[in-house]
C-alpha positions as semicolon CSV with decimal commas, in nm:
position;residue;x (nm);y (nm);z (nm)
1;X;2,486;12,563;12,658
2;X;2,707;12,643;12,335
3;X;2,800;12,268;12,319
4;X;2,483;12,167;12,350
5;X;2,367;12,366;12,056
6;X;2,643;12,253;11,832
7;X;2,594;11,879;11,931
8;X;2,226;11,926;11,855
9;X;2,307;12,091;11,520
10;X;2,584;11,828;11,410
11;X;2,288;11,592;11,512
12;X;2,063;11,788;11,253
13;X;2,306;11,779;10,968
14;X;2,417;11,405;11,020
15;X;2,001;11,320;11,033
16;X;1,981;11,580;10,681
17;X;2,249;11,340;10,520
18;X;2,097;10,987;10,629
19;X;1,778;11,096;10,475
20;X;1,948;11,236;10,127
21;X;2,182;10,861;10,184
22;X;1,795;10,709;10,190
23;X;1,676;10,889;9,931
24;X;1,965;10,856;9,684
25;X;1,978;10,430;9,727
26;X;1,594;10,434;9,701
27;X;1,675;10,650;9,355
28;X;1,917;10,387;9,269
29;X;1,659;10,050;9,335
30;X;1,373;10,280;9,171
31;X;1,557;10,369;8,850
32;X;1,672;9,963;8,831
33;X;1,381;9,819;8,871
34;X;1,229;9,945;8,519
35;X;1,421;9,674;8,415
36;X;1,477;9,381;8,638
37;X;1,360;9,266;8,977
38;X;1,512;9,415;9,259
39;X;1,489;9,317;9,607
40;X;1,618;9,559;9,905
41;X;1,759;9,420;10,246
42;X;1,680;9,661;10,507
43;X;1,768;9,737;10,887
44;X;1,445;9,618;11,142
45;X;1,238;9,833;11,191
46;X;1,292;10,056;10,902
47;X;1,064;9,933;10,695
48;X;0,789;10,134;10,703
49;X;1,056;10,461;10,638
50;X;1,202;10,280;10,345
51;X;0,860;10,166;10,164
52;X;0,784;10,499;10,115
53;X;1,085;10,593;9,937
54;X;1,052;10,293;9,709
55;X;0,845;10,200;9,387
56;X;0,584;9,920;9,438
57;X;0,788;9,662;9,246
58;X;1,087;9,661;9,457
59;X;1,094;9,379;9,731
60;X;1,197;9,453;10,078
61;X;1,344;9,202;10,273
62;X;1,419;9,249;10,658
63;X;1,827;9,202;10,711
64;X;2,045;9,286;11,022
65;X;2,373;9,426;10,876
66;X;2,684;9,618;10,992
67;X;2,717;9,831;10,661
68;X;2,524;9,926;10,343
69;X;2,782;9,736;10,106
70;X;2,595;9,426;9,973
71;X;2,841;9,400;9,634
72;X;3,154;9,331;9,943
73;X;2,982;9,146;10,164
74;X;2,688;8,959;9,999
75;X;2,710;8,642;9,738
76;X;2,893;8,685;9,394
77;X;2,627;8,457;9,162
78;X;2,715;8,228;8,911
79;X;2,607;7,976;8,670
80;X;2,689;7,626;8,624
81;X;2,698;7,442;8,310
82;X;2,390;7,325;8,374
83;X;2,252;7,712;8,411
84;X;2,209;7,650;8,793
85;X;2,212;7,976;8,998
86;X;2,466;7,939;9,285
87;X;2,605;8,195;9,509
88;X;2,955;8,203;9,586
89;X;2,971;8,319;9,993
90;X;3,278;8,487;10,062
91;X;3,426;8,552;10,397
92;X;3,426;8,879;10,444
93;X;3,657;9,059;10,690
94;X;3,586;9,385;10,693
95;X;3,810;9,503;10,430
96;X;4,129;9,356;10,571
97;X;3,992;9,363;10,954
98;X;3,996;9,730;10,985
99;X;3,957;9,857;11,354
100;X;3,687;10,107;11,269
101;X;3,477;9,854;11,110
102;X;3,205;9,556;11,247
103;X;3,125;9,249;11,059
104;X;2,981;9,030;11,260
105;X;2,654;9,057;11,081
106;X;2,769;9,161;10,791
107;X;2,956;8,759;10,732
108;X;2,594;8,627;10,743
109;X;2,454;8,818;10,440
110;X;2,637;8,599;10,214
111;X;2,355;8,300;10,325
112;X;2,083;8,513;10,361
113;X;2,114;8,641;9,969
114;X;2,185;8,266;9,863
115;X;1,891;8,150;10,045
116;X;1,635;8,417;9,908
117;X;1,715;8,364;9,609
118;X;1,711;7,971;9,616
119;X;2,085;7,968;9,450
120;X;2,295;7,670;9,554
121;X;2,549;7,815;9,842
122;X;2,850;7,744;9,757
123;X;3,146;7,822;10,097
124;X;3,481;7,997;10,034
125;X;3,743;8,079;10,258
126;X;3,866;8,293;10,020
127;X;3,834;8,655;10,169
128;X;3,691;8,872;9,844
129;X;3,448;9,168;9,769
130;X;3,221;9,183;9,485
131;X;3,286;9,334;9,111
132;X;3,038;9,448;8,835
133;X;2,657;9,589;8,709
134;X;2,366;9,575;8,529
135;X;2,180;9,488;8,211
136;X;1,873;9,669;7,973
137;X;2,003;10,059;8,148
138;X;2,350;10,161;8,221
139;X;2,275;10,280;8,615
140;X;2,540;10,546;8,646
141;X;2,678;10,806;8,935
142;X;2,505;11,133;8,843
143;X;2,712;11,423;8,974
144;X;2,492;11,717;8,938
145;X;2,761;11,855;8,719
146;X;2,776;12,005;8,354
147;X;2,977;11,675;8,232
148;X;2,695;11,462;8,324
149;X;2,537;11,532;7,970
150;X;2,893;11,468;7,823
151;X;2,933;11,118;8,062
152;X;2,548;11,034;7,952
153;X;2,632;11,072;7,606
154;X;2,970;10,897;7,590
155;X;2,767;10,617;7,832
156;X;2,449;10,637;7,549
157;X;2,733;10,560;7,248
158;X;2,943;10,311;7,440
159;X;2,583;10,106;7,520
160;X;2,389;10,121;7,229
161;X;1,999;10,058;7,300
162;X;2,047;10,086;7,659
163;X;1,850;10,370;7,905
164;X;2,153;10,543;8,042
165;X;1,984;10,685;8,409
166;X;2,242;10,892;8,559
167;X;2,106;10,943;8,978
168;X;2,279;11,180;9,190
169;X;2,532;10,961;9,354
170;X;2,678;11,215;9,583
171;X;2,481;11,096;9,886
172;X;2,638;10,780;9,832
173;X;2,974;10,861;9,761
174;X;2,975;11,051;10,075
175;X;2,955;10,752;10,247
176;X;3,247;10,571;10,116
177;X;3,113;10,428;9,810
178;X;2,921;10,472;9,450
179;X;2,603;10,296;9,303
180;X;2,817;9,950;9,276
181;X;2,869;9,920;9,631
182;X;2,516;9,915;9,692
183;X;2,398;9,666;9,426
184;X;2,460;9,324;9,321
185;X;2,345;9,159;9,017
186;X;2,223;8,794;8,996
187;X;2,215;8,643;8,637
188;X;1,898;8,466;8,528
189;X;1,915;8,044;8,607
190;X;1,794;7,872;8,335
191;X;1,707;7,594;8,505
């Protein structure tokens, strides 16, 4: 009976973080979209949960995955000279084929982001994860800690005319990684 109870409390506390995980990437796509589009991929079946947590202007777009780390396994966008959007799919292994991790899903994000967003695909065989964020606010990993005034102000000098929004990233960091990992940006096509 004791093992029962402590299974169904470790049950309790892993379902307490999901839902503060939830809650702190719906922060992150809330605080973002202020400023640009932003467009969500999430689980099936989990939309309904997810709306709820998100502003109106954010897109949700059904996606099967393996892991919540679209900036290592999604597209990295560029422009060509001609200011055509293309999306550079990298093959992703799972950061170097690690035997606690799945990608089988995860190595078909790479087309689904290129196809939403109409970019020309463009293959590598290079294996690669993502790099980079944002433009208009400085998105940064809030810490709930006195030096978050200190980091917003040092943030506030550095980026001059920017919002600085600094979100509670610990959720996210407890998971392995910080508001990068769960973004990617996609530069405006000018054609």
């Amino acid at each position: 009976m004791q093992e029962k109870a402590q299974s169904c409390l470790r049950c309790q506390r892993a379902l307490r973080q999901t839902e503060a995980a939830c809650a702190a990437w719906a922060s992150v796509a809330n605080a973002i979209v202020d400023f640009e589009p932003v467009t969500v991929l999430v689980g099936p079946g989990d939309h309904e949960a997810v709306r709820r947590l998100l502003a109106e202007g954010v897109q949700i777009v059904p996606a099967t995955m393996d892991d919540a780390w679209p900036r290592d396994t999604g597209p990295t966008f560029v422009l060509d000279e001609q200011g055509r959007l293309g999306g550079v799919e990298w093959t992703f292994n799972g950061w170097g084929q690690q035997v606690w991790c799945t990608w089988e899903k995860d190595k078909e994000l790479g087309r689904l982001v290129t196809d939403l967003t109409g970019a020309h695909a463009i293959p590598s065989k290079l294996v690669n994860e993502g790099g980079g964020i944002h433009n208009g606010a400085v998105i940064a990993c809030g810490y709930q800690d006195p030096q978050d005034d200190q980091a917003r102000e040092i943030l506030a000098e550095a980026y001059s005319g920017r919002e600085i929004a600094m979100l509670d990233a610990r959720p996210i960091l407890a998971r392995g990684g910080g508001i990068h990992c769960i973004t990617q940006q996609q530069p405006q096509s000018t054609r």
